[in-house]
PDB file of N, CA, C and O in Angstrom:
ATOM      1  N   UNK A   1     -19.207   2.173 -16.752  1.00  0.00           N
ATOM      2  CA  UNK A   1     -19.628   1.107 -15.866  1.00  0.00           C
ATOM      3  C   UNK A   1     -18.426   0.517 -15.113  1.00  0.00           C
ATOM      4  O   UNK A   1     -18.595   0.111 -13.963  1.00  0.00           O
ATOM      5  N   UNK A   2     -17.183   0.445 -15.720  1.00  0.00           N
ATOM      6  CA  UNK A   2     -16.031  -0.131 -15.374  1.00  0.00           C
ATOM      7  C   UNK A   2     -15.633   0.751 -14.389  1.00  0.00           C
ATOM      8  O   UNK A   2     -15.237   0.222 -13.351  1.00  0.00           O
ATOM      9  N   UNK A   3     -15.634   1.730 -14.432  1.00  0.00           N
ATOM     10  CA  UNK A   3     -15.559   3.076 -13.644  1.00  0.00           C
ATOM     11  C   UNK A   3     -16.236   2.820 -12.080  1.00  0.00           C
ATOM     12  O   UNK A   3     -15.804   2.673 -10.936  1.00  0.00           O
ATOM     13  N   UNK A   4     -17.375   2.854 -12.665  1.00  0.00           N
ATOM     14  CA  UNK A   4     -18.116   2.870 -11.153  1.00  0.00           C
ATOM     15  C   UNK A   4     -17.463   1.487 -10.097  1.00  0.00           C
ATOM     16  O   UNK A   4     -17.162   1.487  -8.904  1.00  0.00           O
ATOM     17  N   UNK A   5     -17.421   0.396 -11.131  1.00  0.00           N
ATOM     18  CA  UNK A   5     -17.430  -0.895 -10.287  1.00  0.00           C
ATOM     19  C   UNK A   5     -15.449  -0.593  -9.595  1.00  0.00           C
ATOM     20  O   UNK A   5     -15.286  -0.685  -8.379  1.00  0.00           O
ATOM     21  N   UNK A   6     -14.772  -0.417 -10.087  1.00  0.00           N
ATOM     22  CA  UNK A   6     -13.785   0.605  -9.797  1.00  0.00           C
ATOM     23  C   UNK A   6     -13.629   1.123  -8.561  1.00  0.00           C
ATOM     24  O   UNK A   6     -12.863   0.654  -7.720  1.00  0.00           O
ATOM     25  N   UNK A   7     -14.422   2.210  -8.389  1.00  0.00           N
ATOM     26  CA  UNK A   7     -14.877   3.226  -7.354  1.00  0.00           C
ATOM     27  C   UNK A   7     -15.635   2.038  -6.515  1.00  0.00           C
ATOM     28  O   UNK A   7     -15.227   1.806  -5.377  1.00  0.00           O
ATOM     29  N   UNK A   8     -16.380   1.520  -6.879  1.00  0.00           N
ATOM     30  CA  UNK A   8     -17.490   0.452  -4.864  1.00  0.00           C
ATOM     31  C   UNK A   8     -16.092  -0.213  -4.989  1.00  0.00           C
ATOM     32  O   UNK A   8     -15.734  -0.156  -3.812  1.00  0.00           O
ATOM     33  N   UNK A   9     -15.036  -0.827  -5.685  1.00  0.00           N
ATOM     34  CA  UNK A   9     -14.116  -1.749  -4.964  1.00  0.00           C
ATOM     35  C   UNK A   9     -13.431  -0.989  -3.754  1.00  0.00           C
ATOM     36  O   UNK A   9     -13.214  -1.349  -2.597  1.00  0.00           O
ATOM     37  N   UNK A  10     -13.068   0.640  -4.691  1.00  0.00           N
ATOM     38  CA  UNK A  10     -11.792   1.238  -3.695  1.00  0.00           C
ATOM     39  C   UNK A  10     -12.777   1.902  -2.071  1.00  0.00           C
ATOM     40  O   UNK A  10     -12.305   2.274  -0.996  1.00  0.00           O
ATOM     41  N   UNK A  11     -14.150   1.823  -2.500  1.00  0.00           N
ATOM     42  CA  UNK A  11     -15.014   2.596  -1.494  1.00  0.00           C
ATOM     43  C   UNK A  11     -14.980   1.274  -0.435  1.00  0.00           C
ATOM     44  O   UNK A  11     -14.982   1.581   0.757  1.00  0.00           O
ATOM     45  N   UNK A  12     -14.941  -0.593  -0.860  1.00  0.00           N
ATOM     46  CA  UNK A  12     -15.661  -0.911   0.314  1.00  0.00           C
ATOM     47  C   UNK A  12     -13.683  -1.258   0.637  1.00  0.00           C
ATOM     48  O   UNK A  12     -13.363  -1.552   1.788  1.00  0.00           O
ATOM     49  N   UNK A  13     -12.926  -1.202  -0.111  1.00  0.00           N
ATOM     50  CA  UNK A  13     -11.187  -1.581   0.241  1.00  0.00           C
ATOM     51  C   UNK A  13     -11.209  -0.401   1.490  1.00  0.00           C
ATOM     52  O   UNK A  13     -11.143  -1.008   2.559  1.00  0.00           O
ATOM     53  N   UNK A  14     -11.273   0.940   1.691  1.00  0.00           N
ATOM     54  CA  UNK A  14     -11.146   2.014   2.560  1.00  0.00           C
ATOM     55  C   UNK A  14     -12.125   2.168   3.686  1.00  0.00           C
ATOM     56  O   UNK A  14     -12.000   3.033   4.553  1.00  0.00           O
ATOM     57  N   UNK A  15     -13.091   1.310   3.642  1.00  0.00           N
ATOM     58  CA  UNK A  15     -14.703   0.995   4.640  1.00  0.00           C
ATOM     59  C   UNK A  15     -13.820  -0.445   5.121  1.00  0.00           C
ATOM     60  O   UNK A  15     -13.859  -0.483   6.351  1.00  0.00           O
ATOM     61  N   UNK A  16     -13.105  -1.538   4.614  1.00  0.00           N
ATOM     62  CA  UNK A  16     -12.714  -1.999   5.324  1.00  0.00           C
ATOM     63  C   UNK A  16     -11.194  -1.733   6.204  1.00  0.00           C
ATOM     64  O   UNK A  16     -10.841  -2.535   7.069  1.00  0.00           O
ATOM     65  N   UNK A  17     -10.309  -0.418   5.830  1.00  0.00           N
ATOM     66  CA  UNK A  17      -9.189  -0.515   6.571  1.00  0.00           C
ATOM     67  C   UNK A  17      -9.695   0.249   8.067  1.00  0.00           C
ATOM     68  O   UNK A  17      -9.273   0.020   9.200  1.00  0.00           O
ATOM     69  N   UNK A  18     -10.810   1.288   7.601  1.00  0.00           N
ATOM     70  CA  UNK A  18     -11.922   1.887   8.557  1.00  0.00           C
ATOM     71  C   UNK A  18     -12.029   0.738   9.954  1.00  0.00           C
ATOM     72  O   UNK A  18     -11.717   0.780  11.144  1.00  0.00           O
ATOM     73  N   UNK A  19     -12.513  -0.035   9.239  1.00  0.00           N
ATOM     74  CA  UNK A  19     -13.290  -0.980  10.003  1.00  0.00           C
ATOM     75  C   UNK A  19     -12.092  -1.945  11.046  1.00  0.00           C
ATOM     76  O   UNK A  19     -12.004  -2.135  12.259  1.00  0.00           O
ATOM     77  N   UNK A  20     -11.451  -2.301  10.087  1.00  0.00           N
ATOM     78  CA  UNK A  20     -10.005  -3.038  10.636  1.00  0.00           C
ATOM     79  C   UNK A  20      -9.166  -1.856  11.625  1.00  0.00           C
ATOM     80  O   UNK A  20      -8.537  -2.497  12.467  1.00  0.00           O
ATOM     81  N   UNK A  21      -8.981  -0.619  11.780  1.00  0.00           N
ATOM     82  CA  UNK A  21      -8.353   0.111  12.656  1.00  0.00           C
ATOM     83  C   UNK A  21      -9.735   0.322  13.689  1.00  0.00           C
ATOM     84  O   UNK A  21      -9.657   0.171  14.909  1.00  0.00           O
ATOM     85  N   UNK A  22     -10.389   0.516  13.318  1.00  0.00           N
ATOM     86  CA  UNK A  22     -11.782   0.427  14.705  1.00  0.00           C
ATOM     87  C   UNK A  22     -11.361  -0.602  15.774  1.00  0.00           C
ATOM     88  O   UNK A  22     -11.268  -0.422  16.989  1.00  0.00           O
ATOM     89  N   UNK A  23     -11.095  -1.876  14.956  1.00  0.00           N
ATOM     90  CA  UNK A  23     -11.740  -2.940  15.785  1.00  0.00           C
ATOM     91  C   UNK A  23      -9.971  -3.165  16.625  1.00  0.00           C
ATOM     92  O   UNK A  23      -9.620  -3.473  17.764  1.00  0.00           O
ATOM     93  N   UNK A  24      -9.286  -2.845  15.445  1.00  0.00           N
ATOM     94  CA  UNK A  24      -7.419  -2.858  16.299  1.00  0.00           C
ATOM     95  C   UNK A  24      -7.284  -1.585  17.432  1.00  0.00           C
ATOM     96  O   UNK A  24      -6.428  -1.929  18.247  1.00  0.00           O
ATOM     97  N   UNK A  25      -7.505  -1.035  17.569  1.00  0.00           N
ATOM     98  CA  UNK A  25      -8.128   0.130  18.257  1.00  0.00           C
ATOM     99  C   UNK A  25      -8.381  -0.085  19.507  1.00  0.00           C
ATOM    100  O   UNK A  25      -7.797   0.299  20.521  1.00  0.00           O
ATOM    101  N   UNK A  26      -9.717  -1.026  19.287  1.00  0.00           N
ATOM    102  CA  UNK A  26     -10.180  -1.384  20.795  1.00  0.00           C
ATOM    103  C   UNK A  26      -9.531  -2.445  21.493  1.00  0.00           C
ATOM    104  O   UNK A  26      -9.370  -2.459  22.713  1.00  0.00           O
ATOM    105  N   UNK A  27      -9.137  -3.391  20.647  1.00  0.00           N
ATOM    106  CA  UNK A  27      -8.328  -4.443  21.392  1.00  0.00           C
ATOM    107  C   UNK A  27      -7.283  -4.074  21.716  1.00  0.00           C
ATOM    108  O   UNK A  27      -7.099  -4.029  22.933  1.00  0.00           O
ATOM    109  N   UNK A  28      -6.390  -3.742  21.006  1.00  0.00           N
ATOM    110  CA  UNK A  28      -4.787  -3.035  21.183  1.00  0.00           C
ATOM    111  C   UNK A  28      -4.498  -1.910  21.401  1.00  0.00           C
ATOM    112  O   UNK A  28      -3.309  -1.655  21.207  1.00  0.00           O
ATOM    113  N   UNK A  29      -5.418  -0.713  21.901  1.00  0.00           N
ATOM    114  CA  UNK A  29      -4.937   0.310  21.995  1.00  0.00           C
ATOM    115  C   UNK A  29      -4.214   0.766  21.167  1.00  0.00           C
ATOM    116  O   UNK A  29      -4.599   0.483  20.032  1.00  0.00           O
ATOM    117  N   UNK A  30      -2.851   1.666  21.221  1.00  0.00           N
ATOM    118  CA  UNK A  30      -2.161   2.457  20.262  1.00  0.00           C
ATOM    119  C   UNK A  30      -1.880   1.785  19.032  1.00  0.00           C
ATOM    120  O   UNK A  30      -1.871   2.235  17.886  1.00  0.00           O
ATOM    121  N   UNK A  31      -1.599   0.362  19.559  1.00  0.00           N
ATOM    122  CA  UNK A  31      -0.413  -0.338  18.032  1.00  0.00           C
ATOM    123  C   UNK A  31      -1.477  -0.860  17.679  1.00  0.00           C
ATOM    124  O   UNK A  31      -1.158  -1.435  16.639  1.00  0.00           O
ATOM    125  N   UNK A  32      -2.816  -1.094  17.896  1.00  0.00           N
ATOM    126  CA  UNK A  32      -3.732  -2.020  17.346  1.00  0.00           C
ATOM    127  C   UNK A  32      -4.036  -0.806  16.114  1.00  0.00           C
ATOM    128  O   UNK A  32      -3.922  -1.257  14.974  1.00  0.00           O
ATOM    129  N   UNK A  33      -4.292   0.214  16.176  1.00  0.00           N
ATOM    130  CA  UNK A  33      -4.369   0.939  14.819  1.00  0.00           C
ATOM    131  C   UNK A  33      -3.559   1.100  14.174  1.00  0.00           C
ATOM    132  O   UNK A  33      -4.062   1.115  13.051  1.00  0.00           O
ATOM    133  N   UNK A  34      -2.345   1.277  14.074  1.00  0.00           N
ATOM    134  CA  UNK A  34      -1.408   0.762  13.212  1.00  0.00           C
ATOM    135  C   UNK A  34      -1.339  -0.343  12.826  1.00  0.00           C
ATOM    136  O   UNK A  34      -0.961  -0.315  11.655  1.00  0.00           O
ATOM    137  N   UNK A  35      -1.515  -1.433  13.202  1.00  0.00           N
ATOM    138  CA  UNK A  35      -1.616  -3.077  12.236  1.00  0.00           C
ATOM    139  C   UNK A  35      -2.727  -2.967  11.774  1.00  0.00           C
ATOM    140  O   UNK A  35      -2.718  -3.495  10.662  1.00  0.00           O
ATOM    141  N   UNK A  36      -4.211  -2.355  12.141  1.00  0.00           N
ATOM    142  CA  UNK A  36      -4.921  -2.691  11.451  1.00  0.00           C
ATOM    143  C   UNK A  36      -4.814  -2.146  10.166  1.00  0.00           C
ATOM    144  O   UNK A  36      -5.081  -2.775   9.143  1.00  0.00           O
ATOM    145  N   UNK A  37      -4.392  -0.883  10.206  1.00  0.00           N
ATOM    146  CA  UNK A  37      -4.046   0.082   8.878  1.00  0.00           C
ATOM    147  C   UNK A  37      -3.058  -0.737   7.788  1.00  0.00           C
ATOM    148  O   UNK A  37      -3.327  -1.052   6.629  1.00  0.00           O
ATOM    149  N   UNK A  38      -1.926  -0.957   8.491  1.00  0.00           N
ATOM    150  CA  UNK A  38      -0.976  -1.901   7.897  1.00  0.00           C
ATOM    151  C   UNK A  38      -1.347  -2.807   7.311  1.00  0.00           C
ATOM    152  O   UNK A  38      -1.038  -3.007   6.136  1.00  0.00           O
ATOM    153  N   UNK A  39      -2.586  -4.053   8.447  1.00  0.00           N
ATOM    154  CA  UNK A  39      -3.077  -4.814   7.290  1.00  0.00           C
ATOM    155  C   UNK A  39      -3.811  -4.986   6.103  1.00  0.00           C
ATOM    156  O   UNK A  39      -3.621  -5.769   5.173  1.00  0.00           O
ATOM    157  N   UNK A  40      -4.733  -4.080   6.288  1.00  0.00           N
ATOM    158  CA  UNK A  40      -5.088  -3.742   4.978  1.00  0.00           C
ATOM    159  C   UNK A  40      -4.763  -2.699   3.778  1.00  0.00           C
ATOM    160  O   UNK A  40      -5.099  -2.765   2.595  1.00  0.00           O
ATOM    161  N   UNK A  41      -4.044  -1.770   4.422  1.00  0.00           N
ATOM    162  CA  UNK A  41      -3.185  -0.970   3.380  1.00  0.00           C
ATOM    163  C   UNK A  41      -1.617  -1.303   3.261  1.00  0.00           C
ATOM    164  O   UNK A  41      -1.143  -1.136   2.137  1.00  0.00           O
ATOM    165  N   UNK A  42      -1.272  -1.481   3.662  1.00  0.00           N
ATOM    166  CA  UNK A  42       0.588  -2.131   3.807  1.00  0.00           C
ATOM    167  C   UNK A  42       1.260  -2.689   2.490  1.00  0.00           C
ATOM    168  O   UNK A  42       2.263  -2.407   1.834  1.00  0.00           O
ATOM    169  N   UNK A  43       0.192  -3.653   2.409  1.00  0.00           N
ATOM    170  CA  UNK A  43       0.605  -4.300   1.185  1.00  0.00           C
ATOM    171  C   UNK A  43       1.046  -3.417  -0.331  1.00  0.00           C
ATOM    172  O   UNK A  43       1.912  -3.453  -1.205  1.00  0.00           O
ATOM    173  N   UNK A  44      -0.150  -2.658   0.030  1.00  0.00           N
ATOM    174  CA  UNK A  44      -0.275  -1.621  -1.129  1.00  0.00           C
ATOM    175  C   UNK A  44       1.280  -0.850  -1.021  1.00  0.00           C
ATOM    176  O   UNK A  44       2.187  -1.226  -1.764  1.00  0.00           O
ATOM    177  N   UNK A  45       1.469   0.150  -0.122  1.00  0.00           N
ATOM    178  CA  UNK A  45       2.668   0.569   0.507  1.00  0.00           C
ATOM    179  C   UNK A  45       3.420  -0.215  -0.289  1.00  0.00           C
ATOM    180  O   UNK A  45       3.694  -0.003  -1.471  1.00  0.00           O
ATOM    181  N   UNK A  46       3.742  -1.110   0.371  1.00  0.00           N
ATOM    182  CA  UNK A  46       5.131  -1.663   0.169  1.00  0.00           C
ATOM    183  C   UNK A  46       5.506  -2.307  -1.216  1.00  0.00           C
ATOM    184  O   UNK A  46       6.691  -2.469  -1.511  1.00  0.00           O
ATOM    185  N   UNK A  47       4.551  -2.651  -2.010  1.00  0.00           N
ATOM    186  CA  UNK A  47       4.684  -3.034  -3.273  1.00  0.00           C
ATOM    187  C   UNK A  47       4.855  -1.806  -4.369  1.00  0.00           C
ATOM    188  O   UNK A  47       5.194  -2.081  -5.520  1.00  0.00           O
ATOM    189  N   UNK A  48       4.600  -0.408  -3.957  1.00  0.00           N
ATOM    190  CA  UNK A  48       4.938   0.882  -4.832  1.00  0.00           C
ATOM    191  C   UNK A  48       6.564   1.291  -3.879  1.00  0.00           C
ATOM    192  O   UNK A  48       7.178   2.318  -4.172  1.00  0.00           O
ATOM    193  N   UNK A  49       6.951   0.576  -3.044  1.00  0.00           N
ATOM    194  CA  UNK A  49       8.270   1.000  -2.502  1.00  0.00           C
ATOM    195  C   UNK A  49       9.189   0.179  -3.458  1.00  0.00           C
ATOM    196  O   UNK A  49       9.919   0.863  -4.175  1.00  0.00           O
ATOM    197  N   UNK A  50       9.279  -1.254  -3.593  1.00  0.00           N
ATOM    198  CA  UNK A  50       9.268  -1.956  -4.131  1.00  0.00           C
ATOM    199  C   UNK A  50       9.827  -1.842  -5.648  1.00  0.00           C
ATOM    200  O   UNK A  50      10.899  -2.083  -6.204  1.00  0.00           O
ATOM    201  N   UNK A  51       8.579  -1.362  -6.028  1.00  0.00           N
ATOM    202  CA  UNK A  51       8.521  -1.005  -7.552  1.00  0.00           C
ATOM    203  C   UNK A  51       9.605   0.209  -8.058  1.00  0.00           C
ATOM    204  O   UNK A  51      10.321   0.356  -9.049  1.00  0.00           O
ATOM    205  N   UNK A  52       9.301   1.062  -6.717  1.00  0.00           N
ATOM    206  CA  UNK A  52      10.369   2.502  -7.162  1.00  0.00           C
ATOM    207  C   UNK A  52      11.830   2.033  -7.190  1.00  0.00           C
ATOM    208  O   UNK A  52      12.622   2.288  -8.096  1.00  0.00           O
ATOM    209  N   UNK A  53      12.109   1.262  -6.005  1.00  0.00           N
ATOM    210  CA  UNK A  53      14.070   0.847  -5.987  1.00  0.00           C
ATOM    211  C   UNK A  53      14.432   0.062  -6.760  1.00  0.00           C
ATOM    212  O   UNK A  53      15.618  -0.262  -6.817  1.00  0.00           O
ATOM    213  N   UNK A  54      13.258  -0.587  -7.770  1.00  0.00           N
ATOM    214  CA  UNK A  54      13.554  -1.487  -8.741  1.00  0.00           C
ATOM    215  C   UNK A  54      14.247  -0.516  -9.779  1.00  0.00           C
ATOM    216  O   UNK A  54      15.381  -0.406 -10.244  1.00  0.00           O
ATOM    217  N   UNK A  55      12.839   0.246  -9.950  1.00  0.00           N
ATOM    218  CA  UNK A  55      13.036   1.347 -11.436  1.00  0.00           C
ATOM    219  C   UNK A  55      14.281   2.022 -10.876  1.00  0.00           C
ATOM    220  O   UNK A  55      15.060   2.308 -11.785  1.00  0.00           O
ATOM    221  N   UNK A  56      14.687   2.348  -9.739  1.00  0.00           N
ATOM    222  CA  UNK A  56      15.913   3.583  -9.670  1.00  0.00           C
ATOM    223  C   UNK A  56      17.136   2.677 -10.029  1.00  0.00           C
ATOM    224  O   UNK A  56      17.883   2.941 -10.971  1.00  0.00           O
ATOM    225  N   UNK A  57      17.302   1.512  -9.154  1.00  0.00           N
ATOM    226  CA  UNK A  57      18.365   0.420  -9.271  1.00  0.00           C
ATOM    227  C   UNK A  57      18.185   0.347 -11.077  1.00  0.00           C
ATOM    228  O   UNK A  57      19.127   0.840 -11.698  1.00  0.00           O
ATOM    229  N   UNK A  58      17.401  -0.052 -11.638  1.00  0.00           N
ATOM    230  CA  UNK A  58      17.506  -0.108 -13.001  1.00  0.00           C
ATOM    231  C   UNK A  58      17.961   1.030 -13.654  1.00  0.00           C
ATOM    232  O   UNK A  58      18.717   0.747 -14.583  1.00  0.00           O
ATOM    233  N   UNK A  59      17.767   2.214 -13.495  1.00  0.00           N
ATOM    234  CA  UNK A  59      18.351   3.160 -13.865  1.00  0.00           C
ATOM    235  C   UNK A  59      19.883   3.921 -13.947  1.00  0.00           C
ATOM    236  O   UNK A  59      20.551   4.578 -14.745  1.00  0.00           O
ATOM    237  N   UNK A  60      19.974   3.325 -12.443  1.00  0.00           N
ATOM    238  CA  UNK A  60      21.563   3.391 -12.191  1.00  0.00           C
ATOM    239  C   UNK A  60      22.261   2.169 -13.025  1.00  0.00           C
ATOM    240  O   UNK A  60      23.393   2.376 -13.463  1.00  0.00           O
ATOM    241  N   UNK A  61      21.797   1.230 -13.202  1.00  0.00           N
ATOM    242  CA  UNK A  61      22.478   0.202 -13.782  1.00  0.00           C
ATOM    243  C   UNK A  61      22.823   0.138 -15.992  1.00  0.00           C
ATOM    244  O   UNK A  61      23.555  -0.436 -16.798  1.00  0.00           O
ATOM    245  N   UNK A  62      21.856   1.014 -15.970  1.00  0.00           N
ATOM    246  CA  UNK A  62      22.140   1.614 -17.401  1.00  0.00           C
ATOM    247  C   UNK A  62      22.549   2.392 -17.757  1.00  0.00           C
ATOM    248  O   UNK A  62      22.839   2.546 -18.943  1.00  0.00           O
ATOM    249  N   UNK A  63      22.817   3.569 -16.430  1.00  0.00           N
ATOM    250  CA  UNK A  63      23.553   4.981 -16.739  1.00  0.00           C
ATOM    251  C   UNK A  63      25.033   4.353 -16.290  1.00  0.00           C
ATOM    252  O   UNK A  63      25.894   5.218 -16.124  1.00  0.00           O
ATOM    253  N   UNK A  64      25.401   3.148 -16.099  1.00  0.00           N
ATOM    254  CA  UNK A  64      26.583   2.680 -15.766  1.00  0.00           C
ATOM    255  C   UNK A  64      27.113   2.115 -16.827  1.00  0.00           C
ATOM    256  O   UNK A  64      28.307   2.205 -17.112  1.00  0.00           O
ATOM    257  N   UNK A  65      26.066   1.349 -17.640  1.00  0.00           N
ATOM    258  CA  UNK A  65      26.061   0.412 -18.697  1.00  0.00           C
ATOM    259  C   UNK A  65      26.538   1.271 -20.324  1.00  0.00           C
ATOM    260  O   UNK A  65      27.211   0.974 -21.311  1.00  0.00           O
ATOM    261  N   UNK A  66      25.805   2.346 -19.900  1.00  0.00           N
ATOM    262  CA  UNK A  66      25.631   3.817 -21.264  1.00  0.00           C
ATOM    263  C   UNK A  66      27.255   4.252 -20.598  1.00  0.00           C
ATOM    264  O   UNK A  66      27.864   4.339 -21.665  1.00  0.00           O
ATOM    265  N   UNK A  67      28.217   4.545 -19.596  1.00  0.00           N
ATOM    266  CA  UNK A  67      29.250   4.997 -19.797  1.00  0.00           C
ATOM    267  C   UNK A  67      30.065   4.178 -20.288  1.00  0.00           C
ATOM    268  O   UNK A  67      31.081   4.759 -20.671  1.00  0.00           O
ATOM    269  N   UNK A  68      30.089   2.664 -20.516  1.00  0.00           N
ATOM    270  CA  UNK A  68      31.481   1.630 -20.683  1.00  0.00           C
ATOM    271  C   UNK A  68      31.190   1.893 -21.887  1.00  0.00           C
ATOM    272  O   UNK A  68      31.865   1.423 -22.802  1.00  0.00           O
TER     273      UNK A  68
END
């Protein structure tokens, strides 16, 4: 059940970036589909960019820590 409700979140999250590049689209031409995409997926993006230079920076900082 957790599953399904899961799946309608990520189905209506992707029906709305749909919807948000449609409508950026018509108003803005080229760049209006890119912000609309951006705004509703971006966030996502950038918080797994985020997350990775944390974990690498952390990594380098213990393989520095493991030579002294």
């Amino acid at each position: 059940m957790l599953g399904l409700a899961i799946l309608f979140g990520l189905a209506v999250w992707v029906l709305l970036t749909l919807i948000a590049m449609i409508v950026g689209y018509k108003f803005g031409k080229g760049k209006g589909l890119f912000v609309g995409f951006m705004l509703t997926m971006g966030g996502w993006f950038v918080y797994w960019a985020r997350v990775r230079l944390y974990s690498s920076q952390s990594k380098l900082f213990m393989q520095k820590r493991s030579r002294d």
